[in-house]
C-alpha positions in Angstrom: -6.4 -8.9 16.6 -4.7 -11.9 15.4 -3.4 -11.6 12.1 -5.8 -14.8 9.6 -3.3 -16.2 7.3 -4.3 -16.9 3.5 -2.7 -19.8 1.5 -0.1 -17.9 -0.4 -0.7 -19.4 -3.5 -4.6 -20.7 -4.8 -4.5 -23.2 -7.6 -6.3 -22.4 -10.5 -9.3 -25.1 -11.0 -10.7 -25.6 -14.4 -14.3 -24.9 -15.7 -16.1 -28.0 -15.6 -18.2 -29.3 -18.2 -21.2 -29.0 -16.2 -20.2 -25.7 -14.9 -20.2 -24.4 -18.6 -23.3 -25.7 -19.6 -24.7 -23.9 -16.5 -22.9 -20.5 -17.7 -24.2 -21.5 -21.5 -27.7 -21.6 -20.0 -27.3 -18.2 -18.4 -25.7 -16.4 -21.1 -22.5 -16.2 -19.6 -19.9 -18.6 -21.9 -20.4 -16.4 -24.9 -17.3 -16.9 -27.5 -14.8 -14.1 -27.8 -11.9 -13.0 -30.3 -9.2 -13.2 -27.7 -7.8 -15.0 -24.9 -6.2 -14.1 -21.9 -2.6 -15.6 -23.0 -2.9 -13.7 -26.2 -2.4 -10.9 -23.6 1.3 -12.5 -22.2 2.9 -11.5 -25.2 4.0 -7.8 -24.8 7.1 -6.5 -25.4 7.9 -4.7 -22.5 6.2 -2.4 -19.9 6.3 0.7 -17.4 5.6 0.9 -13.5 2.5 2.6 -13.1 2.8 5.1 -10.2 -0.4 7.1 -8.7 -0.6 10.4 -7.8 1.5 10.6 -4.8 4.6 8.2 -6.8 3.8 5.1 -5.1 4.1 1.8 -7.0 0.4 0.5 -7.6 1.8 -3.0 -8.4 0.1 -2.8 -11.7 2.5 -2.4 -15.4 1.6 -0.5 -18.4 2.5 -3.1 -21.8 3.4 -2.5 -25.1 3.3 -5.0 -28.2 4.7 -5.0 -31.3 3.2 -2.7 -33.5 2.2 -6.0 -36.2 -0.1 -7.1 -33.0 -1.3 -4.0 -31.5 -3.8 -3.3 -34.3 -5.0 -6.5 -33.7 -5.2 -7.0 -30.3 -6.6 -3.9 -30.1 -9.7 -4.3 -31.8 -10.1 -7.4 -30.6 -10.4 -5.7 -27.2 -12.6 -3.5 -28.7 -15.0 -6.4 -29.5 -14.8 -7.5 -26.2 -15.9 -4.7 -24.7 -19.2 -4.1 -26.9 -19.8 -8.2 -26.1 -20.1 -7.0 -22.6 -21.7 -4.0 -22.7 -23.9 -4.0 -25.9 -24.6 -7.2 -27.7 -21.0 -7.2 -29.6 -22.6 -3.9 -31.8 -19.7 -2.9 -34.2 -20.8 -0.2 -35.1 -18.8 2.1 -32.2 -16.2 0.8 -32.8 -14.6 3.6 -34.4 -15.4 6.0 -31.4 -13.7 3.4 -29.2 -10.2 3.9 -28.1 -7.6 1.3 -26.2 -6.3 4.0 -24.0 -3.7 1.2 -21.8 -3.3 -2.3 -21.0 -2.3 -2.8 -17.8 -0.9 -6.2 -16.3 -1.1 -6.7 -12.0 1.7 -8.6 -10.9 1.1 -9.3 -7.5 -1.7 -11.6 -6.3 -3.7 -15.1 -7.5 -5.5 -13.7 -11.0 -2.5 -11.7 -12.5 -5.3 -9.8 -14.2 -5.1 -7.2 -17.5 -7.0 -4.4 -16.7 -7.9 -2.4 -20.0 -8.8 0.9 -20.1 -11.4 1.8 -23.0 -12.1 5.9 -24.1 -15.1 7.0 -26.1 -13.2 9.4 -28.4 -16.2 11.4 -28.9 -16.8 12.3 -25.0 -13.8 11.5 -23.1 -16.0 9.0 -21.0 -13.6 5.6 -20.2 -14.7 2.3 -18.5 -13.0 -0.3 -17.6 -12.8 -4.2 -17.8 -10.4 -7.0 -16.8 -9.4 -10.0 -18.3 -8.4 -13.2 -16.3 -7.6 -16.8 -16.3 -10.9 -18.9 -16.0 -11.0 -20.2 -12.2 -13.9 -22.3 -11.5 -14.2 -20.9 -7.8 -13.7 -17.4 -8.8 -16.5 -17.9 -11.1 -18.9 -19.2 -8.6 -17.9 -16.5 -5.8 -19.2 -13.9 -9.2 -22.6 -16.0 -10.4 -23.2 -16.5 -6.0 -22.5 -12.0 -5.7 -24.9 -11.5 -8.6 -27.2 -13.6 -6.8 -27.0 -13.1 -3.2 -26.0 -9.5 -3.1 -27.4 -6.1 -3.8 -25.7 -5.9 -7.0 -25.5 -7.4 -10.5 -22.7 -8.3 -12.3 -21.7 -8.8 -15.6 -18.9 -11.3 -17.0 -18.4 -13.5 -19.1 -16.2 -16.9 -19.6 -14.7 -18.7 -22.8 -13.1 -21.3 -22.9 -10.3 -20.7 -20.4 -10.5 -17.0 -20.4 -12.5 -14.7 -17.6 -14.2 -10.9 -18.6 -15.2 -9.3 -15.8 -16.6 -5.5 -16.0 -14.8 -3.0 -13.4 -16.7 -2.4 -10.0 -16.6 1.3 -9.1 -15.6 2.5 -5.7 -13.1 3.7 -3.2 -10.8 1.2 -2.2 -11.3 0.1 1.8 -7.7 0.9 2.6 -7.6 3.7 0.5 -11.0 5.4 2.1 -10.5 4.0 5.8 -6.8 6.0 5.9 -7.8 9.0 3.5 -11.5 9.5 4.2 -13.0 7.7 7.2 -11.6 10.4 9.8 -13.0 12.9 8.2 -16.9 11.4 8.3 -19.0 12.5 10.5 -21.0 10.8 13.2 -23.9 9.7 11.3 -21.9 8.9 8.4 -19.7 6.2 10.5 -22.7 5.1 11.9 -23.9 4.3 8.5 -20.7 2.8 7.6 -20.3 0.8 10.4 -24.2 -0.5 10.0 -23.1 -1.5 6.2 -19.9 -3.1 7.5 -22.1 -5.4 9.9 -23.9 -6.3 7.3 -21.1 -6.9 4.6 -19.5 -9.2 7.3 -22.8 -11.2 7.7 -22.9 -11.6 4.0 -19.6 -12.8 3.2 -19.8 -14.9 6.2 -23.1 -16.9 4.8 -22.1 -17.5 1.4 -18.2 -18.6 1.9 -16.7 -15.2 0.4 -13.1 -15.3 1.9 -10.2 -13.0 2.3 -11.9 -9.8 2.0 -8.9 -7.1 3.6 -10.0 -4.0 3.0 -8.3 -3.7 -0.1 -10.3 -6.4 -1.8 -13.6 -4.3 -1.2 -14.8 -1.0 -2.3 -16.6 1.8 -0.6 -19.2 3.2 -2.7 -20.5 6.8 -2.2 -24.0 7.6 -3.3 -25.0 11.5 -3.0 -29.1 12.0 -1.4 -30.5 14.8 -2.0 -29.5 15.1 1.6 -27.0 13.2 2.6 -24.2 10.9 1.4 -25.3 6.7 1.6 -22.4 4.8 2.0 -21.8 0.9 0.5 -19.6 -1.8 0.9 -18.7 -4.0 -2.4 -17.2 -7.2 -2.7 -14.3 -6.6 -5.7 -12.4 -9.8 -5.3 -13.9 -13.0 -5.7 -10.7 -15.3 -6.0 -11.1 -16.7 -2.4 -14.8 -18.0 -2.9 -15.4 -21.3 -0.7 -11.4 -22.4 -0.8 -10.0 -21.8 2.6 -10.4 -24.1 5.8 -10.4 -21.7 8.2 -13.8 -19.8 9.0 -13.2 -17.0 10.6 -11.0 -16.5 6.9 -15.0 -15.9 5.7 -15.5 -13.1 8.4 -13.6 -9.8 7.4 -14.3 -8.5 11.2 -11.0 -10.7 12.0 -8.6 -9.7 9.8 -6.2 -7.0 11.2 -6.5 -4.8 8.1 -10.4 -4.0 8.9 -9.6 -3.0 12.6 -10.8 0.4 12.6 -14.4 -0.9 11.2 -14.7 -3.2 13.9 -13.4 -0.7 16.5 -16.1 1.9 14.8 -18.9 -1.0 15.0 -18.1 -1.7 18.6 -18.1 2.1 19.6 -21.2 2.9 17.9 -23.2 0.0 18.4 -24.7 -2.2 21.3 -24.7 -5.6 20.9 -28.7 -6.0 20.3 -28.2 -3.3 17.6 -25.2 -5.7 15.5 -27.9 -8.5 16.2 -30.7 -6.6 14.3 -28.7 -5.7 11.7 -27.6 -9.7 11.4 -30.9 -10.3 11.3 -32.1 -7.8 8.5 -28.9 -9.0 6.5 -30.2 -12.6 6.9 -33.6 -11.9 6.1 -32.6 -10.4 2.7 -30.8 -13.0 2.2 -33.1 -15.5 2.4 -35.6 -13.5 0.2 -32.7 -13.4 -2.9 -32.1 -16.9 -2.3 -36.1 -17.5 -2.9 -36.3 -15.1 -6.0 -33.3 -17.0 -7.5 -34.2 -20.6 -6.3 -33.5 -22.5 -9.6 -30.7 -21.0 -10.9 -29.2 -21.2 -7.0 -30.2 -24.8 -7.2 -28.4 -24.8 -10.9 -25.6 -23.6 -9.4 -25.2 -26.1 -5.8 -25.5 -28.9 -8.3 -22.5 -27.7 -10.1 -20.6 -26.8 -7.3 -21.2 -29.8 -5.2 -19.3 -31.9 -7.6 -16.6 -29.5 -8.2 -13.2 -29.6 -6.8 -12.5 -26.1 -5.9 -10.6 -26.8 -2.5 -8.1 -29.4 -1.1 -9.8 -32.2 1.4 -7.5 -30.8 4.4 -9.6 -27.3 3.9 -12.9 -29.2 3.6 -12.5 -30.8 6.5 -11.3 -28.5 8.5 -14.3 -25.8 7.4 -16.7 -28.5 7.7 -15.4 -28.8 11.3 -15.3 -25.2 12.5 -19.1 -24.8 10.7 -20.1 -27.7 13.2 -18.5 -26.2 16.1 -20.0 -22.3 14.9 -23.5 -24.2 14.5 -24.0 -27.4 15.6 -25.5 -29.0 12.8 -24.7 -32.6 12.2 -25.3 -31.9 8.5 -22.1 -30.3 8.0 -20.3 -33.3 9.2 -21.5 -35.2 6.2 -20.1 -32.6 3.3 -17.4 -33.7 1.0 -16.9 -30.7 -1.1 -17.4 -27.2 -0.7 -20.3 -27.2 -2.5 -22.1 -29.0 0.0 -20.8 -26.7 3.1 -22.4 -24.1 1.1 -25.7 -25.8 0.7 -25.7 -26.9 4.1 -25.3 -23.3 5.2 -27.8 -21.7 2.8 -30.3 -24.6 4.2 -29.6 -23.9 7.5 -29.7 -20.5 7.4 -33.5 -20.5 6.0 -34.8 -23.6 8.1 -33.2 -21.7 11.6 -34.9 -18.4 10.3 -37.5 -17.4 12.5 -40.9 -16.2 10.6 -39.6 -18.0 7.3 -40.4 -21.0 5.8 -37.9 -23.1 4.7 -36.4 -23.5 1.4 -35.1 -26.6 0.1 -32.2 -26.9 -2.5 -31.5 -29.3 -4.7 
């Protein structure tokens, strides 16, 4: 499998004004008591190791102790603006348990860790720089996947609640040998899927470490589910196959279980049930989709070189003369979502904006 290579370094694009009106109108740019370089200004920090000793690229930080108060409740606030309405009241029971800063990757993200004294139950939540394509890969997963998600945006600050799950990398090394047949066959039916998904909506870069797998328990059985974690390479990259996780080396042994599990016409019916879904979110969110392609189609959020060169290989993957005419990403993406509901067989078409 040849190795897909990522721009090593993804600018950070600003929130447009028309972008934050669209977040205003959907209760997402709601103000909050403190920014992400507020965060920068710790004092020092630890390496925080997991359970077998190995780095985990993230640091614990410490503040002064003048600021800590402060920046402590402010997190505090924070978190009940996300999960509550910005209700006070708990706010005694609520403890900042650690502050954690990543140092490798595009978002540099804090993650906080937040304890309800009372219980011992902890959540977490991560605080970013504002990037306009981040933010539409998040608004585009709420929409066009199984799951909701909740976040918010101020200014030039990014709250995003934690997505629960085992890490791909962690749970295809650890855990994925020991499955069982029907379990990988579940897997590898969700991972089918999963690469469909991404593939339709411009969701890039998704190594196995930038998805999680979530186990449900049945009353029977475990149900398996792949989650999109990282949204930071939403419609940037030229490169297509960049939007299908099948061909990146780090997902080999999904695409080796797909292939030994499945025949072709099975893959193709599970395409087609992805698409088909698909097609019914995009109808049951029409106007705020269409909300959101009029935003995004007047965005920069790529570099020409990558728009023409995606434009090109979507031409080439589907021979649509409409692709040819796209000058942001915006438009590849509207193009796509049109064409995948006009090309659809038994659905009617849907026209956006």
């Amino acid at each position: 499998m040849k190795d897909l290579k990522i721009s090593k370094k993804k600018p950070t694009y600003p929130v447009s004004e028309k972008l934050s009106n669209y977040l205003t109108e959907y209760n997402r740019n709601i103000e909050i008591p403190i920014f992400y370089h507020d965060l920068l200004r710790f004092q020092g920090s630890v390496v925080v190791y997991d359970e077998n000793d190995n780095d985990t690229l993230w640091i614990r930080v410490y503040y002064n102790d003048y600021e800590r108060e402060e920046i402590e409740l402010s997190l505090k606030k924070v978190y009940t603006i996300l999960h509550s309405d910005g209700n006070e009241e708990v706010h005694p029971f609520l403890s900042v348990d650690a502050i954690d800063y990543c140092t490798f990757g595009n978002s540099k993200p804090f993650r906080i860790k937040i304890r309800n004294i009372l219980n011992d139950n902890y959540t977490y939540f991560y605080i970013k720089t504002a990037d306009a394509s981040r933010i539409y890969g998040l608004e585009l997963e709420h929409m066009l996947s199984p799951y909701n998600l909740n976040f918010l945006v101020y200014r030039d600050t990014l709250i995003e609640e934690h997505i629960a799950g085992i890490p791909g990398d962690v749970f295809i090394k650890d855990m994925l040998p020991s499955c069982n047949k029907s379990e990988k066959a579940q897997i590898a039916k969700e991972f089918v899927k999963f690469n469909e998904r991404c593939m339709i909506r411009l969701l890039g870069d998704m190594r196995s470490y930038n998805y999680v797998i979530v186990p449900t328990h049945d009353f029977d059985h475990v149900v398996y589910k792949i989650r999109a974690i990282d949204f930071d390479q939403q419609s940037y990259e030229g490169k297509f196959n960049i939007y299908r996780p099948q061909f990146f080396k780090e997902n080999l042994e999904m695409v080796q279980m797909v292939s030994q599990t499945f025949q072709k016409l099975s893959i193709a019916q599970y395409k087609t049930e992805e698409r088909s879904i698909l097609v019914k979110r995009l109808k049951s969110f029409h106007d705020r989709i269409e909300s959101l392609l009029s935003c995004m189609k007047v965005d920069t959020i790529s570099t020409k070189q990558h728009i023409e060169m995606l434009r090109s290989d979507i031409f080439r993957y589907s021979k649509d003369e409409k692709f040819n005419n796209c000058n942001s990403m915006g438009q590849i993406l509207k193009c796509g979502l049109e064409f995948l509901t006009t090309n659809y067989e038994n659905v009617n078409p849907l026209k956006l904006g």
